[in-house]
C-alpha positions in Angstrom: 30.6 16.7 59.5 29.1 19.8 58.2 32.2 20.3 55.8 31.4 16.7 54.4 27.7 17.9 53.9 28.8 20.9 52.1 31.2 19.1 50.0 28.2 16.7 49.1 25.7 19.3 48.5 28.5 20.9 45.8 28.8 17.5 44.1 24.5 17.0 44.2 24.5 20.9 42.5 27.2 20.3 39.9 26.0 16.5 39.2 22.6 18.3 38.8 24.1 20.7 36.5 26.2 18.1 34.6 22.5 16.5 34.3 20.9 19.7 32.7 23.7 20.5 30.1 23.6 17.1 28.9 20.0 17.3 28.6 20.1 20.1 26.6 22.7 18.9 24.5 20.5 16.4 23.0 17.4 19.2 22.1 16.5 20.4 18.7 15.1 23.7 18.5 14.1 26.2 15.9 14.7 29.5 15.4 10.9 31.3 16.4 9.7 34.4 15.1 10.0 36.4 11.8 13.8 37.1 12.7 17.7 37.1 11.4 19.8 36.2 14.5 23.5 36.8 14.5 25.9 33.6 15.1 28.4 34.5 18.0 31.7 33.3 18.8 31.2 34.1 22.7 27.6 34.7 24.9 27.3 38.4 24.9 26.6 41.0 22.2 30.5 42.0 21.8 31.5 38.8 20.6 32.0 38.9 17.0 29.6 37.4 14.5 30.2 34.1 13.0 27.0 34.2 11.0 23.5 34.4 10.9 20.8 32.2 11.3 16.7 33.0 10.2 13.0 32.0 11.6 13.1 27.9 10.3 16.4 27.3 10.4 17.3 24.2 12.9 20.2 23.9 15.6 21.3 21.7 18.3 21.2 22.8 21.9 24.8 22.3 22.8 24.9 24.6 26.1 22.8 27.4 28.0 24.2 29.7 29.7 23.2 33.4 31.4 20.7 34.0 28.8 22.7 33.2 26.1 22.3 29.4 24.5 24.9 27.7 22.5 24.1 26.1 19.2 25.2 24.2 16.5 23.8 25.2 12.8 23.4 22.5 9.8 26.5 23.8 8.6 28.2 22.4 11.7 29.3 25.6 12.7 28.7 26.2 16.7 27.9 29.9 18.2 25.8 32.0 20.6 22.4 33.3 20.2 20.4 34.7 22.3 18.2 32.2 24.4 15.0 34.0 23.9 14.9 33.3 20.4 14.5 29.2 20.2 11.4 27.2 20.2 11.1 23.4 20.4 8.8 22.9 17.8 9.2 23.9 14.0 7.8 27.0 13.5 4.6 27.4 11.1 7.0 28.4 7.9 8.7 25.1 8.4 5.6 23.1 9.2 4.1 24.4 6.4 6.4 23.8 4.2 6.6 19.7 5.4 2.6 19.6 4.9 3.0 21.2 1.5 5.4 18.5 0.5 3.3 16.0 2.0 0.6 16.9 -0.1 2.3 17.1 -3.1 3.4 13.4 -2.3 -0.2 12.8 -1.5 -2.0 13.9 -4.7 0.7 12.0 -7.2 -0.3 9.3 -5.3 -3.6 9.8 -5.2 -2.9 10.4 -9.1 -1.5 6.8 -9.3 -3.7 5.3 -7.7 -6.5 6.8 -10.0 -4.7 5.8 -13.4 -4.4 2.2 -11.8 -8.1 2.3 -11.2 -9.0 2.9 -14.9 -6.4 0.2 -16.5 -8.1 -2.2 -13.6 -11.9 -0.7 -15.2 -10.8 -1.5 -18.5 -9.7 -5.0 -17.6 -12.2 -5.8 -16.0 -14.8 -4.4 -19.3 -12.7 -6.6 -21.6 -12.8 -9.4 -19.6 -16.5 -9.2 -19.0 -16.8 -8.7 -22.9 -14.6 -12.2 -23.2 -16.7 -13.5 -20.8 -19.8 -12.6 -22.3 -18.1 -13.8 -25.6 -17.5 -17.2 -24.2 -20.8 -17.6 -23.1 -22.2 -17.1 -26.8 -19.7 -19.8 -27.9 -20.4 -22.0 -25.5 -23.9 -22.0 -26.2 -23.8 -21.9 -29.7 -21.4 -25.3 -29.5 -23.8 -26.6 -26.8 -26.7 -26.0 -29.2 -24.4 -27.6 -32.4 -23.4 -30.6 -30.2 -27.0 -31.8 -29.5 -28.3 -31.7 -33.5 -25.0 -33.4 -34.3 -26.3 -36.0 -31.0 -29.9 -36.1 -32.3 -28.5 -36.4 -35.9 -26.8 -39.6 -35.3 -29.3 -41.0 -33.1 -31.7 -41.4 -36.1 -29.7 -44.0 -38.6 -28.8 -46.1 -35.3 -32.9 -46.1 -34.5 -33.5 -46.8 -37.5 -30.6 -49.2 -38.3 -31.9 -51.2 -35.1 -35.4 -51.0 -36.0 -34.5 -52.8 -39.6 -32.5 -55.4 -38.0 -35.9 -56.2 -36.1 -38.2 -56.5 -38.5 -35.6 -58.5 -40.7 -35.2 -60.9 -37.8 -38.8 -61.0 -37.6 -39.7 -61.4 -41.3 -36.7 -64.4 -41.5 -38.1 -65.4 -38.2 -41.7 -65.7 -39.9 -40.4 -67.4 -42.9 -38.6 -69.9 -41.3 -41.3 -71.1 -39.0 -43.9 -71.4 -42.1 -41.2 -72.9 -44.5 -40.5 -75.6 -41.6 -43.6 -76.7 -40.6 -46.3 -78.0 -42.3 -49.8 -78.7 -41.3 -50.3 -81.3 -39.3 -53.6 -83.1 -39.0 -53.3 -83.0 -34.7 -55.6 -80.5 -33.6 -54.8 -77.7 -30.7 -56.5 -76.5 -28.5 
């Protein structure tokens, strides 16, 4: 029995371990402080270099061991550094540079933006004008359509008014040519 809870405790530590190197084989890291770090091609100081890597520059945690992480660069070249040396977030040269580029995006936009506003000004200026302008017209014709309503109201008045006292004249006539005096008297 105790060999079988030995032999379990080994596979909880090295399933643990499995655990933790996988972990860290998905991190990103930066390289932290004002420093140039040699690449190596084993963990310890008398492996040769493979290259160098500077403060800023990203890699990907591929396996830490006895103080020595090791690391793949953006030229897909793996290594050893030293584990001291990493940092999770991007240092303030790198985050620096990101807000600077942000807000270089941010004021042409914010230089878009503004020449949109004055053609949208000036739109709305020259349609105000037109619609001042139609309002002029629109009074003008409105002004124009009632003489032109009062001018033709006149001959038909007066047209009807003619017809009236024609009827009445003939009307007159015809009642005194008709008639003649008789001797009955009214009352």
């Amino acid at each position: 029995m105790p060999r079988r809870l030995a032999s379990l405790a080994v596979l909880v530590a090295l399933t643990g371990a499995f655990l933790a190197a996988a972990t860290a084989a998905a991190a990103r890291s930066w390289v932290k402080g004002d420093v140039l770090l040699n690449v190596r091609a084993g963990p310890g100081a008398e492996h040769r270099p493979l290259g160098a890597i500077t403060t800023g520059d990203p890699v990907e945690i591929l396996e830490q061991s006895n103080g020595w992480t090791r690391v793949r660069t953006e030229s897909a070249e793996d290594g050893w550094i030293p584990s001291g040396f990493l940092q999770e977030e991007p240092p303030a040269v790198v985050r620096l540079e990101q807000v600077e580029t942000e807000a270089s995006k941010l004021r042409q936009r914010v230089d878009e933006l503004t020449a949109e506003a004055e053609r949208l000004r000036a739109a709305q200026e020259q349609a105000a004008a037109s619609v001042e302008q139609q309002s002029k017209e629109i009074e003008r014709l409105s002004a124009e359509n009632a003489a032109l309503q009062s001018d033709v109201i006149w001959p038909v008045m007066l047209t009807g008014a003619t017809i009236l006292l024609t009827g009445g004249l003939l009307g007159a006539w015809a009642r005194g040519a008709g008639h003649r005096s008789s001797p009955r008297v009214r009352l």
